[in-house]
C-alpha positions in Angstrom: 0.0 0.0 0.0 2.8 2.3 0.9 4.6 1.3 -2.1 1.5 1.9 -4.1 0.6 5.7 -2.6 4.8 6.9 -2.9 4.6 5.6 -7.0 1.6 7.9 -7.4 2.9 10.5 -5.6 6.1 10.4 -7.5 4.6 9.9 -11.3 2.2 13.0 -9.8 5.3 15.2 -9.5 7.0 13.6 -12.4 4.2 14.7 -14.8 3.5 18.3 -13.1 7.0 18.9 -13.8 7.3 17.8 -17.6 3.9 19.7 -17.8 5.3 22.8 -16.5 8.1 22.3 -18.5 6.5 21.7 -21.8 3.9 24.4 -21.3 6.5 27.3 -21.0 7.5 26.3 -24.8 4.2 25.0 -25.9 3.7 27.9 -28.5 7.0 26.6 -30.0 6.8 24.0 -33.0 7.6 20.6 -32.4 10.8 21.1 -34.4 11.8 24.0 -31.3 11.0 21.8 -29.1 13.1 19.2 -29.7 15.9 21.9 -30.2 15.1 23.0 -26.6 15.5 19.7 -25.1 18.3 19.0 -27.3 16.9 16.4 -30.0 17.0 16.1 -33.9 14.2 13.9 -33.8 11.7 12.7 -31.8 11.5 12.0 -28.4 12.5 8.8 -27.0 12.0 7.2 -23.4 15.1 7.7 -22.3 15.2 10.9 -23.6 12.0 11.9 -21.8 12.9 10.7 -18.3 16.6 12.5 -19.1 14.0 15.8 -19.3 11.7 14.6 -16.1 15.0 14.2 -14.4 16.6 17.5 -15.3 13.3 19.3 -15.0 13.2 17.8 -11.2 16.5 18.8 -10.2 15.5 22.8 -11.5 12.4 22.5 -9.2 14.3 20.9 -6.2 17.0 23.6 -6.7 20.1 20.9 -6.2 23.1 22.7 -4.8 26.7 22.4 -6.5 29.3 20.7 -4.8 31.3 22.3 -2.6 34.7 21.6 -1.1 34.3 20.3 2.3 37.2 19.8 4.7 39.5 16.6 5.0 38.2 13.9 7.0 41.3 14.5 9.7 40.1 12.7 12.8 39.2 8.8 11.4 36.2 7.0 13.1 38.9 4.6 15.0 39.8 8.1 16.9 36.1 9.0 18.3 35.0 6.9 21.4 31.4 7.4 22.8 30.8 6.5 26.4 27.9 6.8 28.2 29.1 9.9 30.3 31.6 11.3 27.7 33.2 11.2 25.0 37.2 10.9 24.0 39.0 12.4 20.7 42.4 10.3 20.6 44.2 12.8 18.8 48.0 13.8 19.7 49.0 17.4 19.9 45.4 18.9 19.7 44.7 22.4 20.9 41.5 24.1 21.8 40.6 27.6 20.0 38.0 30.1 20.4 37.1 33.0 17.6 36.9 36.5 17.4 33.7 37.9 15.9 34.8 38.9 12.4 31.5 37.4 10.9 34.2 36.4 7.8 33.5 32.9 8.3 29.4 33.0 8.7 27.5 30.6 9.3 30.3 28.0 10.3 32.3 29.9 12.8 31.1 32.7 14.9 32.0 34.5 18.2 30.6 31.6 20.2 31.8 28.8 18.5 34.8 26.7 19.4 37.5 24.6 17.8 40.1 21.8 18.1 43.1 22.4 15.8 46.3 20.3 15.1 49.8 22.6 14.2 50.4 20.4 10.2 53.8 19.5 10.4 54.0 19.2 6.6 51.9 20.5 3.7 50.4 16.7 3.5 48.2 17.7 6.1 46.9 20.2 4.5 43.7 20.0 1.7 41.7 22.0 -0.2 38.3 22.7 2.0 40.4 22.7 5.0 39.4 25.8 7.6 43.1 26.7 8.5 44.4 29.8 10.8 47.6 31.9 9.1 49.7 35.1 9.5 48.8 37.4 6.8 51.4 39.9 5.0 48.6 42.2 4.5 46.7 42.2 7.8 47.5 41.8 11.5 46.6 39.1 13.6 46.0 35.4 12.7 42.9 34.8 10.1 41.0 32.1 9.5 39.8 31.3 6.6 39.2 28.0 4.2 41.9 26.7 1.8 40.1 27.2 -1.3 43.1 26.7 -3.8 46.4 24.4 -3.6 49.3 24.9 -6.0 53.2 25.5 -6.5 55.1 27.7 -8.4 58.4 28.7 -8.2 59.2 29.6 -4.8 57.1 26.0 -3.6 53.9 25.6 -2.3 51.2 27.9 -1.6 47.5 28.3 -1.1 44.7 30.6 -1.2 42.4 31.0 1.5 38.4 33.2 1.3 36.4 33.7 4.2 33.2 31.2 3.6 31.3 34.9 4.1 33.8 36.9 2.1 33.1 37.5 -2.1 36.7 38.0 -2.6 39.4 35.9 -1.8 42.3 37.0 0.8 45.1 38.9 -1.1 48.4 36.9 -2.2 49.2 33.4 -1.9 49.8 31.7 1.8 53.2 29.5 2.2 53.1 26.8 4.7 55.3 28.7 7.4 52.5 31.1 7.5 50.1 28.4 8.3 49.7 28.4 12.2 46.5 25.7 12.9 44.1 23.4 10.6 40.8 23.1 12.2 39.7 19.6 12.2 36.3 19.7 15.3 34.2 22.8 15.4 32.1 22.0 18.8 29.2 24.4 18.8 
């Protein structure tokens, strides 16, 4: 019965969407048509659920992938007791934030961190929430690692505030990288 009442509900949805779909270029010919959704002839099955799916995703608005950080502290690590729980991870260090509002929504003024000091550039990755000594500004920033690379003086990377448009200025060499963040308790 369940099975029954989710397959109605889903062909319902399907056909609303090619329905919307097709009625925004109804007035076109079916030759346009098929340009629209990309055919020389006409439609096929597959071709038809390619459009039901596409159309779907536009309603449902999927997001884009987006870097996420490095998977630093490995399931083995986290133990879960009844009355606590232990992170078995050497040379950790707790952190706390400064209300900059660069970093919105992940880290704010009352948020708190643990952070490892990278001993080589390995343990750093693209998506990686990392604090740094700027050339340009004072203090320590922290920002995401949005871009990896090497030129001629070694290896570098970019960092952006997850709340910034614009990406911080120049490129960030590894003795200028202090802390990775790898737990953001809230």
């Amino acid at each position: 019965m369940k099975k029954t009442i989710l397959l109605i509900v889903i062909v319902f949805i399907a056909g609303w969407c090619v329905n919307s779909a097709y009625s925004q270029i109804s007035y076109n010919s079916n030759q346009d048509i098929n340009q629209t959704i990309g055919l020389n002839e006409e439609p096929t099955d597959d071709t038809l659920s390619q459009t039901i799916t596409d159309t779907i995703s536009v309603f449902f608005n999927e997001p884009p992938e987006q870097i996420s950080p490095f998977d630093h502290i490995k399931e083995n690590q986290i133990h879960v007791f009844q009355d606590r729980i232990i992170i078995d991870l050497k040379d950790a260090e707790w952190a706390r934030f400064t209300d900059t509002n660069s970093m919105d929504p992940v880290i704010d003024a009352n948020s708190h961190a643990i952070e490892i000091i990278p001993i080589s550039t390995n343990q750093i990755h693209e998506g990686d929430i990392v604090s740094y000594k700027s050339k340009y500004a004072e203090g320590t920033i922290i920002h995401r690692v949005v871009e990896i690379g090497e030129d001629e003086e070694g290896w570098y990377c970019r960092m952006k505030g997850d709340n910034n448009k614009m990406q911080d200025p120049g490129k960030i060499r590894f003795e200028q990288i202090q802390r990775v963040v790898v737990a953001i308790i809230y």
